[in-house]
Steps between C-alpha positions, in 0.01 A plus 500: 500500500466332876828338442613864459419620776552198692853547436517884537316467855809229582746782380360699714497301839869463409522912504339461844763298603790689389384781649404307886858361480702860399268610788594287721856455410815667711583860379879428419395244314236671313549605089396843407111591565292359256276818588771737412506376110207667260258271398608524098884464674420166605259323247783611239780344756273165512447508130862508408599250742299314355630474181751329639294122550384261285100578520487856514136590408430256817755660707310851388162393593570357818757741618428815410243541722765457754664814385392719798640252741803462335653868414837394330618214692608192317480326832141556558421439138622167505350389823142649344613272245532188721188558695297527100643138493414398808175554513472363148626165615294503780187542269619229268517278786189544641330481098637173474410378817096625399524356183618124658353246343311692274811557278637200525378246296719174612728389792806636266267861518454499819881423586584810255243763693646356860821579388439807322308653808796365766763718280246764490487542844908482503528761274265689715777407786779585368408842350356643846809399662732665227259848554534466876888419398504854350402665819827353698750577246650852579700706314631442176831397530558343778531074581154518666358667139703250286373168752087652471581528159615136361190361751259667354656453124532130592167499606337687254638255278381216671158651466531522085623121489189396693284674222740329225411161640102591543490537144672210415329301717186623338655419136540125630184482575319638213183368386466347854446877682304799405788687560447816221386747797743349779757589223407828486527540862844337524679732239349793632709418820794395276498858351465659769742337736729523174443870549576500820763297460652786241476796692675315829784462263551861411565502892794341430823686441655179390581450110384142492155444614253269485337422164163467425 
C-alpha cells in the first residue's frame, strides 16, 4: 500500500510539471489547452494511448492522474511519461546508494550496486534531458521537430539499455548481493521509461521506428 502511493504521489509531481512547463511555454508553440478537454475526455485519451506500450496497467496508474494536465496531446503525454521515469531512476539511485554495503555482501556485490546506482543516475540524465528535449521541438513537421525527435528517441533509449545492464549486472552477481528489492526498483524504471519510450514513438510520423 505505501509503495502505492509512493508511486501515485511521483505521478503526480510529474502532472505538476507538465502543467509549470505548458505554462510557461511560448503560445505558438503551445498544443491545445489541456483545460479545454473534459475530465472523462482526457483519462479516456490517456487510457487508449496507453494501450499502445508494453506495461500498460503501469502506464495507467502512473499516468492517468496526469490526465488533467494533458487534455489530448500526445506530446504532453509522452513527456508526463518521461518525467514518471525520471523520477523513478532518480529514486532507484538514491535506494541503492542507502542500501550500500548493506546489500552487498562481497567486493563482486559491492561492484554490482556501484554500478547499478551510476546507470541509475544516467538514466535519471538522460530522461530529463529528452522531457526538456520535448519543450524545444516545435511543430510537427518541420527539421527542428524531426532533430528533437531522434534526440530524445536516442536518448530515451539510452536510458532503457542502462536498466538492461543493471539487471544483468545484478544476475552476475547473484548470491553475492541482496539485490531482490533493488530489482524491483530497477524494472519499475525499465517499464516505465519503456513506456515512455512507446508513446515518444507514436510522435513519429515515420514507418520505421524504434523497437522496444
Amino acid at each position: 500500500m505505501r509503495r502505492r502511493h509512493h508511486h501515485h504521489h511521483l505521478a503526480l509531481l510529474a502532472c505538476l510539471l507538465v502543467l509549470a512547463s505548458a505554462a510557461a511555454s511560448p503560445a505558438k508553440a503551445k498544443p491545445p489547452s489541456a483545460s479545454a478537454v473534459a475530465p472523462a475526455i482526457a483519462v479516456d485519451f490517456v487510457r487508449r494511448s496507453c494501450r499502445s506500450t508494453r506495461y500498460p496497467r503501469v502506464c495507467e496508474s502512473t499516468l492517468v492522474p496526469c490526465a488533467p494536465a494533458v487534455g489530448r496531446s500526445p506530446r504532453r503525454l509522452a513527456r508526463a511519461a518521461l518525467v514518471v521515469g525520471a523520477d523513478r531512476a532518480r529514486n532507484c539511485s538514491a535506494y541503492i546508494r542507502a542500501a550500500g554495503d548493506e546489500a552487498a555482501q562481497s567486493k563482486a556485490g559491492k561492484g554490482a550496486m556501484e554500478d547499478c546506482a551510476e546507470l541509475a543516475r544516467d538514466a535519471e540524465e538522460r530522461l530529463r534531458r529528452s522531457a526538456a528535449e520535448m519543450e524545444r521541438m516545435g511543430r510537427a513537421g518541420t527539421p527542428r521537430f524531426a532533430w528533437s525527435l531522434a534526440n530524445v528517441q536516442t536518448w530515451a533509449s539510452a536510458a532503457l539499455t542502462d536498466t538492461d545492464t543493471c539487471l544483468d549486472s545484478l544476475a552476475q552477481a547473484r548470491g553475492k548481493v541482496d539485490g531482490g528489492a533493488v530489482k524491483r526498483r530497477v524494472v519499475a524504471v525499465a517499464e516505465a521509461t519503456s513506456n515512455a519510450l512507446a508513446l515518444v514513438n507514436r510522435l513519429d510520423p515515420a514507418p520505421h521506428r524504434l523497437l522496444l
